[in-house]
C-alpha atoms as one frame of an Amber mdcrd trajectory, in Angstrom:
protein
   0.000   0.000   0.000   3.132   2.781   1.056   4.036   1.570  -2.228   1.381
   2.217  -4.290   1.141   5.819  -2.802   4.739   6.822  -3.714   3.782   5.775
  -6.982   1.048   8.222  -6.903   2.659  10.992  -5.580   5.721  11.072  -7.701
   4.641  12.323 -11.023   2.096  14.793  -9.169   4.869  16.290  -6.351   6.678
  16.611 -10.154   3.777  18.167 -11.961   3.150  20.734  -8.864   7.144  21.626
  -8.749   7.645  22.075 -12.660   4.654  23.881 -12.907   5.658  26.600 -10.071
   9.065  26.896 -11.519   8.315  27.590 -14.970   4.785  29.538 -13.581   6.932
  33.004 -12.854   8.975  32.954 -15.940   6.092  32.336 -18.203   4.180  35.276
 -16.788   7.136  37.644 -16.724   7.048  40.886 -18.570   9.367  40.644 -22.133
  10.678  44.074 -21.126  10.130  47.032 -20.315   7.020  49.093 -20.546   7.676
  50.642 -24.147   5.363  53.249 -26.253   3.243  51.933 -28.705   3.786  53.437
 -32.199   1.552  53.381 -35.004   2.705  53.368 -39.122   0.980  55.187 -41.880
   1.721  55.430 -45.192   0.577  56.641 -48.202   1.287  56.255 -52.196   2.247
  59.682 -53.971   0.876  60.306 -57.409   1.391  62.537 -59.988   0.009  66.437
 -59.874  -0.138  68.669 -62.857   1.370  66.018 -64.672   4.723  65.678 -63.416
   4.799  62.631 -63.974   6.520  61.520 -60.889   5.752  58.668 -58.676   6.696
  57.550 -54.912   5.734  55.949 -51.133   5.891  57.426 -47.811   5.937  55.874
 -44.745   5.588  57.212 -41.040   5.689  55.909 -37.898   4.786  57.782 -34.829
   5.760  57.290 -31.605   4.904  59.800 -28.280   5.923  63.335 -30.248   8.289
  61.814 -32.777   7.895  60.492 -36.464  10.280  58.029 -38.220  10.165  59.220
 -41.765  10.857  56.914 -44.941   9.748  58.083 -48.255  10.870  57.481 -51.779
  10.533  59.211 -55.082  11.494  59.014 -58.694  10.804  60.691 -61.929  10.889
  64.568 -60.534  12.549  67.384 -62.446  15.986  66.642 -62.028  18.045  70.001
 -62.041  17.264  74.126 -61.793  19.783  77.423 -62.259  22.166  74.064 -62.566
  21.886  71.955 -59.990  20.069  69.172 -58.543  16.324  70.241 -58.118  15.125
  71.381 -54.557  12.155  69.867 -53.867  10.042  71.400 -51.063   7.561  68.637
 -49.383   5.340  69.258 -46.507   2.675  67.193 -44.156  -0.415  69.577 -44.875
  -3.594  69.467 -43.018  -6.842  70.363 -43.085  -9.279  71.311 -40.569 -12.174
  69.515 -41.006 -13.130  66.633 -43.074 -11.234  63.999 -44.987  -7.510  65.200
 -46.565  -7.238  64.541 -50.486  -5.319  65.037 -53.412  -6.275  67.995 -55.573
  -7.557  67.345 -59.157  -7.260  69.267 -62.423 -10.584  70.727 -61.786  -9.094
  73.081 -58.683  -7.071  75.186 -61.244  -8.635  78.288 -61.322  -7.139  81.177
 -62.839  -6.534  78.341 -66.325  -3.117  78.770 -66.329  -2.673  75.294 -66.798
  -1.746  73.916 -63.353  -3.319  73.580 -60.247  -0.666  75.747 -57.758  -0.274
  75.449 -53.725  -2.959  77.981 -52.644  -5.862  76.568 -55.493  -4.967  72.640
 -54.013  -5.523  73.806 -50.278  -9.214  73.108 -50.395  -8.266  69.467 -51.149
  -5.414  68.787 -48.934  -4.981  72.095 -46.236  -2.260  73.935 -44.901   1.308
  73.477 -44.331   1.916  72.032 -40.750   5.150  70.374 -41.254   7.997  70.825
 -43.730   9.651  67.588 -44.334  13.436  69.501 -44.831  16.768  67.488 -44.186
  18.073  69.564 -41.573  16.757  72.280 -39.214  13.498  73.799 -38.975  10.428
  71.591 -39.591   7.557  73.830 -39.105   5.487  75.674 -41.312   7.819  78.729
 -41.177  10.825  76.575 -43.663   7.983  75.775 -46.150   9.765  77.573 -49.441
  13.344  76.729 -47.503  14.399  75.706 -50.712  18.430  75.191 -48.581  17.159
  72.482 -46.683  14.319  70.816 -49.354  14.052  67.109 -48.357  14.369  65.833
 -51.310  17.100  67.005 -54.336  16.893  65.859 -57.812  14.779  63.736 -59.448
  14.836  60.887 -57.192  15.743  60.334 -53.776  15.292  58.518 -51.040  14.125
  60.832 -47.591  14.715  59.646 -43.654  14.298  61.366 -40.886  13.070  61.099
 -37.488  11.841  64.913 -36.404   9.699  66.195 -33.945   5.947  66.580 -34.548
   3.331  68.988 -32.464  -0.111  67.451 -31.595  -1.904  69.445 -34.487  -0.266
  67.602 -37.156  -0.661  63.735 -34.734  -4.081  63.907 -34.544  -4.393  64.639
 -38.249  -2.541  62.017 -39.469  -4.234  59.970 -36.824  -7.438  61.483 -38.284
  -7.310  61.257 -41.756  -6.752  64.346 -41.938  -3.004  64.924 -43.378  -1.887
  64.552 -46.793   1.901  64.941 -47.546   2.849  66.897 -50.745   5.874  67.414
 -52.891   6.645  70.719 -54.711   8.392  71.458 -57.589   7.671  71.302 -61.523
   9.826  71.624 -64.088   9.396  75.113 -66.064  10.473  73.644 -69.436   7.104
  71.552 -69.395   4.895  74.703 -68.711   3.045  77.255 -70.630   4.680  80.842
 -70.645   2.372  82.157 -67.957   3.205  79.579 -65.826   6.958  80.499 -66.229
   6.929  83.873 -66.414   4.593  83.504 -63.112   5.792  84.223 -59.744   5.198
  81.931 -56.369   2.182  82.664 -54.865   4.116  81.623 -51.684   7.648  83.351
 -52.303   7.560  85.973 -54.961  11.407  85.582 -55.482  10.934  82.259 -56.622
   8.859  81.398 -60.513   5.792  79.543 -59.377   6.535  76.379 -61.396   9.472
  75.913 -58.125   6.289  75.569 -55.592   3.186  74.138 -57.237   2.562  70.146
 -56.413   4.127  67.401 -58.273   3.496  64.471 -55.612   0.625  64.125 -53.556
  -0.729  61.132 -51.008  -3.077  60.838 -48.648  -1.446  59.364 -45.197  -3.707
  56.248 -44.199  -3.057  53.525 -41.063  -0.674  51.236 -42.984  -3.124  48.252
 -41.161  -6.122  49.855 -42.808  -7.563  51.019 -39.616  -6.060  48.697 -37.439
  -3.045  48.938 -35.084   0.027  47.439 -36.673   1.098  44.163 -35.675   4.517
  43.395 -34.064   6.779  44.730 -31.428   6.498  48.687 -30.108   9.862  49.494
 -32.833   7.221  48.165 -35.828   4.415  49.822 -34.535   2.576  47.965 -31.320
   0.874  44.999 -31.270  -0.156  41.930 -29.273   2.329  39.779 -27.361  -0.520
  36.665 -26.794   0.781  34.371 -29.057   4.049  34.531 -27.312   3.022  34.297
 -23.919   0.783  31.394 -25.285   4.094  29.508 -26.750   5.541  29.715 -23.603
   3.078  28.597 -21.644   2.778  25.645 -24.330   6.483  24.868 -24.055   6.845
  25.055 -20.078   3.597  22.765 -20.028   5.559  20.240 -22.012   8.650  20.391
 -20.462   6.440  19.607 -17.059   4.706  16.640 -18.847   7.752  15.326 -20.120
   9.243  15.506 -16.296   6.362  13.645 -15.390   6.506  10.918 -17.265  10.269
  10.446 -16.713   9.613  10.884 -12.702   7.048   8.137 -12.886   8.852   5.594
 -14.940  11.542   6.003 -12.589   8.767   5.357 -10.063   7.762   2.155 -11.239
  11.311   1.060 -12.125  11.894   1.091  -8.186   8.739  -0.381  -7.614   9.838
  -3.695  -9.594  12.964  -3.755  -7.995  11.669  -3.699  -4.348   8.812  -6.194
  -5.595  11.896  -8.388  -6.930  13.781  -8.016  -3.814
Protein backbone atom coordinates (compact mmCIF):
# COMPACT_ATOMS: atom_id res chain seq x y z
CA UNK A 1 0.00 0.00 0.00
CA UNK A 2 3.13 2.78 1.06
CA UNK A 3 4.04 1.57 -2.23
CA UNK A 4 1.38 2.22 -4.29
CA UNK A 5 1.14 5.82 -2.80
CA UNK A 6 4.74 6.82 -3.71
CA UNK A 7 3.78 5.77 -6.98
CA UNK A 8 1.05 8.22 -6.90
CA UNK A 9 2.66 10.99 -5.58
CA UNK A 10 5.72 11.07 -7.70
CA UNK A 11 4.64 12.32 -11.02
CA UNK A 12 2.10 14.79 -9.17
CA UNK A 13 4.87 16.29 -6.35
CA UNK A 14 6.68 16.61 -10.15
CA UNK A 15 3.78 18.17 -11.96
CA UNK A 16 3.15 20.73 -8.86
CA UNK A 17 7.14 21.63 -8.75
CA UNK A 18 7.64 22.07 -12.66
CA UNK A 19 4.65 23.88 -12.91
CA UNK A 20 5.66 26.60 -10.07
CA UNK A 21 9.07 26.90 -11.52
CA UNK A 22 8.32 27.59 -14.97
CA UNK A 23 4.79 29.54 -13.58
CA UNK A 24 6.93 33.00 -12.85
CA UNK A 25 8.98 32.95 -15.94
CA UNK A 26 6.09 32.34 -18.20
CA UNK A 27 4.18 35.28 -16.79
CA UNK A 28 7.14 37.64 -16.72
CA UNK A 29 7.05 40.89 -18.57
CA UNK A 30 9.37 40.64 -22.13
CA UNK A 31 10.68 44.07 -21.13
CA UNK A 32 10.13 47.03 -20.32
CA UNK A 33 7.02 49.09 -20.55
CA UNK A 34 7.68 50.64 -24.15
CA UNK A 35 5.36 53.25 -26.25
CA UNK A 36 3.24 51.93 -28.70
CA UNK A 37 3.79 53.44 -32.20
CA UNK A 38 1.55 53.38 -35.00
CA UNK A 39 2.71 53.37 -39.12
CA UNK A 40 0.98 55.19 -41.88
CA UNK A 41 1.72 55.43 -45.19
CA UNK A 42 0.58 56.64 -48.20
CA UNK A 43 1.29 56.25 -52.20
CA UNK A 44 2.25 59.68 -53.97
CA UNK A 45 0.88 60.31 -57.41
CA UNK A 46 1.39 62.54 -59.99
CA UNK A 47 0.01 66.44 -59.87
CA UNK A 48 -0.14 68.67 -62.86
CA UNK A 49 1.37 66.02 -64.67
CA UNK A 50 4.72 65.68 -63.42
CA UNK A 51 4.80 62.63 -63.97
CA UNK A 52 6.52 61.52 -60.89
CA UNK A 53 5.75 58.67 -58.68
CA UNK A 54 6.70 57.55 -54.91
CA UNK A 55 5.73 55.95 -51.13
CA UNK A 56 5.89 57.43 -47.81
CA UNK A 57 5.94 55.87 -44.75
CA UNK A 58 5.59 57.21 -41.04
CA UNK A 59 5.69 55.91 -37.90
CA UNK A 60 4.79 57.78 -34.83
CA UNK A 61 5.76 57.29 -31.61
CA UNK A 62 4.90 59.80 -28.28
CA UNK A 63 5.92 63.33 -30.25
CA UNK A 64 8.29 61.81 -32.78
CA UNK A 65 7.90 60.49 -36.46
CA UNK A 66 10.28 58.03 -38.22
CA UNK A 67 10.17 59.22 -41.76
CA UNK A 68 10.86 56.91 -44.94
CA UNK A 69 9.75 58.08 -48.25
CA UNK A 70 10.87 57.48 -51.78
CA UNK A 71 10.53 59.21 -55.08
CA UNK A 72 11.49 59.01 -58.69
CA UNK A 73 10.80 60.69 -61.93
CA UNK A 74 10.89 64.57 -60.53
CA UNK A 75 12.55 67.38 -62.45
CA UNK A 76 15.99 66.64 -62.03
CA UNK A 77 18.04 70.00 -62.04
CA UNK A 78 17.26 74.13 -61.79
CA UNK A 79 19.78 77.42 -62.26
CA UNK A 80 22.17 74.06 -62.57
CA UNK A 81 21.89 71.95 -59.99
CA UNK A 82 20.07 69.17 -58.54
CA UNK A 83 16.32 70.24 -58.12
CA UNK A 84 15.13 71.38 -54.56
CA UNK A 85 12.15 69.87 -53.87
CA UNK A 86 10.04 71.40 -51.06
CA UNK A 87 7.56 68.64 -49.38
CA UNK A 88 5.34 69.26 -46.51
CA UNK A 89 2.68 67.19 -44.16
CA UNK A 90 -0.42 69.58 -44.88
CA UNK A 91 -3.59 69.47 -43.02
CA UNK A 92 -6.84 70.36 -43.09
CA UNK A 93 -9.28 71.31 -40.57
CA UNK A 94 -12.17 69.51 -41.01
CA UNK A 95 -13.13 66.63 -43.07
CA UNK A 96 -11.23 64.00 -44.99
CA UNK A 97 -7.51 65.20 -46.56
CA UNK A 98 -7.24 64.54 -50.49
CA UNK A 99 -5.32 65.04 -53.41
CA UNK A 100 -6.27 68.00 -55.57
CA UNK A 101 -7.56 67.35 -59.16
CA UNK A 102 -7.26 69.27 -62.42
CA UNK A 103 -10.58 70.73 -61.79
CA UNK A 104 -9.09 73.08 -58.68
CA UNK A 105 -7.07 75.19 -61.24
CA UNK A 106 -8.64 78.29 -61.32
CA UNK A 107 -7.14 81.18 -62.84
CA UNK A 108 -6.53 78.34 -66.32
CA UNK A 109 -3.12 78.77 -66.33
CA UNK A 110 -2.67 75.29 -66.80
CA UNK A 111 -1.75 73.92 -63.35
CA UNK A 112 -3.32 73.58 -60.25
CA UNK A 113 -0.67 75.75 -57.76
CA UNK A 114 -0.27 75.45 -53.72
CA UNK A 115 -2.96 77.98 -52.64
CA UNK A 116 -5.86 76.57 -55.49
CA UNK A 117 -4.97 72.64 -54.01
CA UNK A 118 -5.52 73.81 -50.28
CA UNK A 119 -9.21 73.11 -50.40
CA UNK A 120 -8.27 69.47 -51.15
CA UNK A 121 -5.41 68.79 -48.93
CA UNK A 122 -4.98 72.10 -46.24
CA UNK A 123 -2.26 73.94 -44.90
CA UNK A 124 1.31 73.48 -44.33
CA UNK A 125 1.92 72.03 -40.75
CA UNK A 126 5.15 70.37 -41.25
CA UNK A 127 8.00 70.83 -43.73
CA UNK A 128 9.65 67.59 -44.33
CA UNK A 129 13.44 69.50 -44.83
CA UNK A 130 16.77 67.49 -44.19
CA UNK A 131 18.07 69.56 -41.57
CA UNK A 132 16.76 72.28 -39.21
CA UNK A 133 13.50 73.80 -38.98
CA UNK A 134 10.43 71.59 -39.59
CA UNK A 135 7.56 73.83 -39.10
CA UNK A 136 5.49 75.67 -41.31
CA UNK A 137 7.82 78.73 -41.18
CA UNK A 138 10.82 76.58 -43.66
CA UNK A 139 7.98 75.77 -46.15
CA UNK A 140 9.77 77.57 -49.44
CA UNK A 141 13.34 76.73 -47.50
CA UNK A 142 14.40 75.71 -50.71
CA UNK A 143 18.43 75.19 -48.58
CA UNK A 144 17.16 72.48 -46.68
CA UNK A 145 14.32 70.82 -49.35
CA UNK A 146 14.05 67.11 -48.36
CA UNK A 147 14.37 65.83 -51.31
CA UNK A 148 17.10 67.01 -54.34
CA UNK A 149 16.89 65.86 -57.81
CA UNK A 150 14.78 63.74 -59.45
CA UNK A 151 14.84 60.89 -57.19
CA UNK A 152 15.74 60.33 -53.78
CA UNK A 153 15.29 58.52 -51.04
CA UNK A 154 14.12 60.83 -47.59
CA UNK A 155 14.72 59.65 -43.65
CA UNK A 156 14.30 61.37 -40.89
CA UNK A 157 13.07 61.10 -37.49
CA UNK A 158 11.84 64.91 -36.40
CA UNK A 159 9.70 66.20 -33.94
CA UNK A 160 5.95 66.58 -34.55
CA UNK A 161 3.33 68.99 -32.46
CA UNK A 162 -0.11 67.45 -31.59
CA UNK A 163 -1.90 69.45 -34.49
CA UNK A 164 -0.27 67.60 -37.16
CA UNK A 165 -0.66 63.73 -34.73
CA UNK A 166 -4.08 63.91 -34.54
CA UNK A 167 -4.39 64.64 -38.25
CA UNK A 168 -2.54 62.02 -39.47
CA UNK A 169 -4.23 59.97 -36.82
CA UNK A 170 -7.44 61.48 -38.28
CA UNK A 171 -7.31 61.26 -41.76
CA UNK A 172 -6.75 64.35 -41.94
CA UNK A 173 -3.00 64.92 -43.38
CA UNK A 174 -1.89 64.55 -46.79
CA UNK A 175 1.90 64.94 -47.55
CA UNK A 176 2.85 66.90 -50.74
CA UNK A 177 5.87 67.41 -52.89
CA UNK A 178 6.64 70.72 -54.71
CA UNK A 179 8.39 71.46 -57.59
CA UNK A 180 7.67 71.30 -61.52
CA UNK A 181 9.83 71.62 -64.09
CA UNK A 182 9.40 75.11 -66.06
CA UNK A 183 10.47 73.64 -69.44
CA UNK A 184 7.10 71.55 -69.39
CA UNK A 185 4.89 74.70 -68.71
CA UNK A 186 3.05 77.26 -70.63
CA UNK A 187 4.68 80.84 -70.64
CA UNK A 188 2.37 82.16 -67.96
CA UNK A 189 3.20 79.58 -65.83
CA UNK A 190 6.96 80.50 -66.23
CA UNK A 191 6.93 83.87 -66.41
CA UNK A 192 4.59 83.50 -63.11
CA UNK A 193 5.79 84.22 -59.74
CA UNK A 194 5.20 81.93 -56.37
CA UNK A 195 2.18 82.66 -54.86
CA UNK A 196 4.12 81.62 -51.68
CA UNK A 197 7.65 83.35 -52.30
CA UNK A 198 7.56 85.97 -54.96
CA UNK A 199 11.41 85.58 -55.48
CA UNK A 200 10.93 82.26 -56.62
CA UNK A 201 8.86 81.40 -60.51
CA UNK A 202 5.79 79.54 -59.38
CA UNK A 203 6.53 76.38 -61.40
CA UNK A 204 9.47 75.91 -58.13
CA UNK A 205 6.29 75.57 -55.59
CA UNK A 206 3.19 74.14 -57.24
CA UNK A 207 2.56 70.15 -56.41
CA UNK A 208 4.13 67.40 -58.27
CA UNK A 209 3.50 64.47 -55.61
CA UNK A 210 0.63 64.12 -53.56
CA UNK A 211 -0.73 61.13 -51.01
CA UNK A 212 -3.08 60.84 -48.65
CA UNK A 213 -1.45 59.36 -45.20
CA UNK A 214 -3.71 56.25 -44.20
CA UNK A 215 -3.06 53.53 -41.06
CA UNK A 216 -0.67 51.24 -42.98
CA UNK A 217 -3.12 48.25 -41.16
CA UNK A 218 -6.12 49.85 -42.81
CA UNK A 219 -7.56 51.02 -39.62
CA UNK A 220 -6.06 48.70 -37.44
CA UNK A 221 -3.05 48.94 -35.08
CA UNK A 222 0.03 47.44 -36.67
CA UNK A 223 1.10 44.16 -35.68
CA UNK A 224 4.52 43.40 -34.06
CA UNK A 225 6.78 44.73 -31.43
CA UNK A 226 6.50 48.69 -30.11
CA UNK A 227 9.86 49.49 -32.83
CA UNK A 228 7.22 48.17 -35.83
CA UNK A 229 4.42 49.82 -34.53
CA UNK A 230 2.58 47.96 -31.32
CA UNK A 231 0.87 45.00 -31.27
CA UNK A 232 -0.16 41.93 -29.27
CA UNK A 233 2.33 39.78 -27.36
CA UNK A 234 -0.52 36.66 -26.79
CA UNK A 235 0.78 34.37 -29.06
CA UNK A 236 4.05 34.53 -27.31
CA UNK A 237 3.02 34.30 -23.92
CA UNK A 238 0.78 31.39 -25.29
CA UNK A 239 4.09 29.51 -26.75
CA UNK A 240 5.54 29.72 -23.60
CA UNK A 241 3.08 28.60 -21.64
CA UNK A 242 2.78 25.65 -24.33
CA UNK A 243 6.48 24.87 -24.06
CA UNK A 244 6.85 25.06 -20.08
CA UNK A 245 3.60 22.76 -20.03
CA UNK A 246 5.56 20.24 -22.01
CA UNK A 247 8.65 20.39 -20.46
CA UNK A 248 6.44 19.61 -17.06
CA UNK A 249 4.71 16.64 -18.85
CA UNK A 250 7.75 15.33 -20.12
CA UNK A 251 9.24 15.51 -16.30
CA UNK A 252 6.36 13.64 -15.39
CA UNK A 253 6.51 10.92 -17.27
CA UNK A 254 10.27 10.45 -16.71
CA UNK A 255 9.61 10.88 -12.70
CA UNK A 256 7.05 8.14 -12.89
CA UNK A 257 8.85 5.59 -14.94
CA UNK A 258 11.54 6.00 -12.59
CA UNK A 259 8.77 5.36 -10.06
CA UNK A 260 7.76 2.16 -11.24
CA UNK A 261 11.31 1.06 -12.12
CA UNK A 262 11.89 1.09 -8.19
CA UNK A 263 8.74 -0.38 -7.61
CA UNK A 264 9.84 -3.70 -9.59
CA UNK A 265 12.96 -3.76 -7.99
CA UNK A 266 11.67 -3.70 -4.35
CA UNK A 267 8.81 -6.19 -5.60
CA UNK A 268 11.90 -8.39 -6.93
CA UNK A 269 13.78 -8.02 -3.81
Amino acid sequence: MRTAKKLMLTPVLALTALGLAAGPAAAAPSGGSAEESWTYQADLGEINDSGASGDIMITLKGDQAMVTEHVEGLAETFMDGPYPHVQHIHVKADGSAECPTPSADENGDGIVNTPEGGAAYGEVSTTLTDSGDTSADAAVDVDHAGIKGGSATYERTIDLDDKTKDAIKDGRATVVVHGLDPADQSTDVQDAKSPLDDSLPQAATAPALCGTLADSQMGQPPKGGPDTGGGSTAGTDDTVMLAAGGGVLVAAGAAFAIARRKSSKTSAD
